[in-house]
N, C-alpha and C positions, 0 to 999 in steps of 0.2 A: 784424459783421465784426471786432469789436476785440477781443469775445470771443475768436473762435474765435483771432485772431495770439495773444492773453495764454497761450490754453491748448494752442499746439504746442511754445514751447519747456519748459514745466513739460512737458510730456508726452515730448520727448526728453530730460530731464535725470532722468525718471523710468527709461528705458528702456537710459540709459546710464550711471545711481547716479550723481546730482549731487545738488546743492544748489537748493533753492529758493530764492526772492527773500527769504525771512526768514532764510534762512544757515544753514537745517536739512537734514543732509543727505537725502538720499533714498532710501533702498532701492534697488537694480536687481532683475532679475527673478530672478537666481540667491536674491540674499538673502530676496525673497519667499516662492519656492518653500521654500525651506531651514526659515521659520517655520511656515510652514501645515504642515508637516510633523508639527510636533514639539507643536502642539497638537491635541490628543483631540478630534474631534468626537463631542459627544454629542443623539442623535435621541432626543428624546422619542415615546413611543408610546402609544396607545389600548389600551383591554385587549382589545378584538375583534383588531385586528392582535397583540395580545400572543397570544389565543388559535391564530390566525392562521399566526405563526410558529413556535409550541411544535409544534403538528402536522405541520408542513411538516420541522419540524425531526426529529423522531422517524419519519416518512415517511422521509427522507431515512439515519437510520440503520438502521431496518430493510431497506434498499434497498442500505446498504454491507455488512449481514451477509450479505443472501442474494447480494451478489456473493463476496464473500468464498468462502463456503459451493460457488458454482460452480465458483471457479477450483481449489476443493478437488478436487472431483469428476471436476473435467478432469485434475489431477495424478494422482486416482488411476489413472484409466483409463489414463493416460499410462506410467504406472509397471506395469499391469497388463502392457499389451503391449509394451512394453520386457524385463519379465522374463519371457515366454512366447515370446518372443524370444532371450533367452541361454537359454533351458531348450530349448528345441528343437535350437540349435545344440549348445548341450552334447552331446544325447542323440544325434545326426547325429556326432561326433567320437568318441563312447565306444562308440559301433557301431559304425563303421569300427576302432576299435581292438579292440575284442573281436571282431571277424570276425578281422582281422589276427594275434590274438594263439593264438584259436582254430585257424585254420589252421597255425601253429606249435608247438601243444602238443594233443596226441590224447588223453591221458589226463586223468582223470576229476579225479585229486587238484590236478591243476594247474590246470585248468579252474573245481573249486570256491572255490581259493581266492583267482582272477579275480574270480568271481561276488561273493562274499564282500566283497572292498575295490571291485567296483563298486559294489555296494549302499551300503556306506560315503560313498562320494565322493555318491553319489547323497542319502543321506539328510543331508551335510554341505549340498549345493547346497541343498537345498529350507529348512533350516534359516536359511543365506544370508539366502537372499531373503523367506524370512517376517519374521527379522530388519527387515532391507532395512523393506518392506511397516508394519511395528512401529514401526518410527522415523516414518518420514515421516507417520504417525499419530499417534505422539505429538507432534511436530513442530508438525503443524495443530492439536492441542488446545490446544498452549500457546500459539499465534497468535493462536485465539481467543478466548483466555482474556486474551489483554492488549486484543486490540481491543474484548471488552468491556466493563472497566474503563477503557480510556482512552474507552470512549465515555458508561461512567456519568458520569465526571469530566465530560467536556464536557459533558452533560447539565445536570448539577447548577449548574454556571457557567451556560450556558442560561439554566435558571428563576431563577436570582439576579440577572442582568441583567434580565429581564424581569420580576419581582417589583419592582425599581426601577426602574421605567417606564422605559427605558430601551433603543436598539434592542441586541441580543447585536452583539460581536465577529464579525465575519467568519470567523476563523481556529478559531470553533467547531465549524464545519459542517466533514462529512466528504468529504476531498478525493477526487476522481476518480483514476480508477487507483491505487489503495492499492500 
């Protein structure tokens, strides 16, 4: 019993940053949290776990390129009928207006040289969108030309932690929804 009275007010003077019965002060819980913070834990590891996590870890990137690699797949497609899309509606507006325009000009010379800057406008839009198509290709190459390299990096970090038995950083591994 005399224990337990000795050890409830040390334990609110703990809870509320006092002073102990030797006139040292005490930590409260802010200042606790605040130190554990700012020292590094470091987890020693086995080299089976070492083996363990190298593979989990490289599983884990092969698994963020071939997401990557999908959402590519989806943009294209997504771009495919997007612009199959303004190419129909184009060609739906440039009919109605060569019907329109046709009906207004009978003769031949005026009619070819309709034909002639349709073709034009026509061969400008495909040009457009190949463009278009070209970028957003080159776009994904350079995207994943840096996710590789930022993943050789983390890599490399990876086996240098774990070469010094040691567990890796957390913020190595590749985060969800890139």
């Amino acid at each position: 019993m005399n224990k337990i009275s000795s050890f409830v007010p040390i334990l609110w003077s703990f809870v509320l940053g006092g002073v102990c019965s030797a006139g040292t002060p005490i930590p409260g819980p802010s200042q606790v949290r605040q130190s554990a913070v700012q020292v590094p834990v470091v987890i020693k590891i086995s080299s089976n776990e070492s083996k363990a996590l190298l593979s989990e870890f490289t599983k884990a990137q092969r698994t963020e390129i071939k997401a990557l690699e999908h959402r590519y797949k989806f943009e294209m497609r997504e771009l495919k009928a997007s612009q199959n899309a303004r190419r129909r509606e184009w060609e739906k507006k440039e009919q109605e207006a060569r019907h329109h325009f046709f009906a207004d000009h009978s003769q031949g010379r005026d009619r070819r040289a309709y034909v002639q800057d349709f073709i034009r406008r026509r061969e400008l839009l495909t040009q457009m969108l190949t463009d278009e198509r070209t970028q957003r290709i080159h776009d994904q190459e350079v995207r994943s030309a840096a996710v590789s390299e930022e993943q050789a990096s983390r890599l490399k970090s990876f086996k240098q932690a774990l070469d010094q038995g040691v567990r890796p950083p957390l913020d190595l591994w590749p985060q969800p929804g890139i």
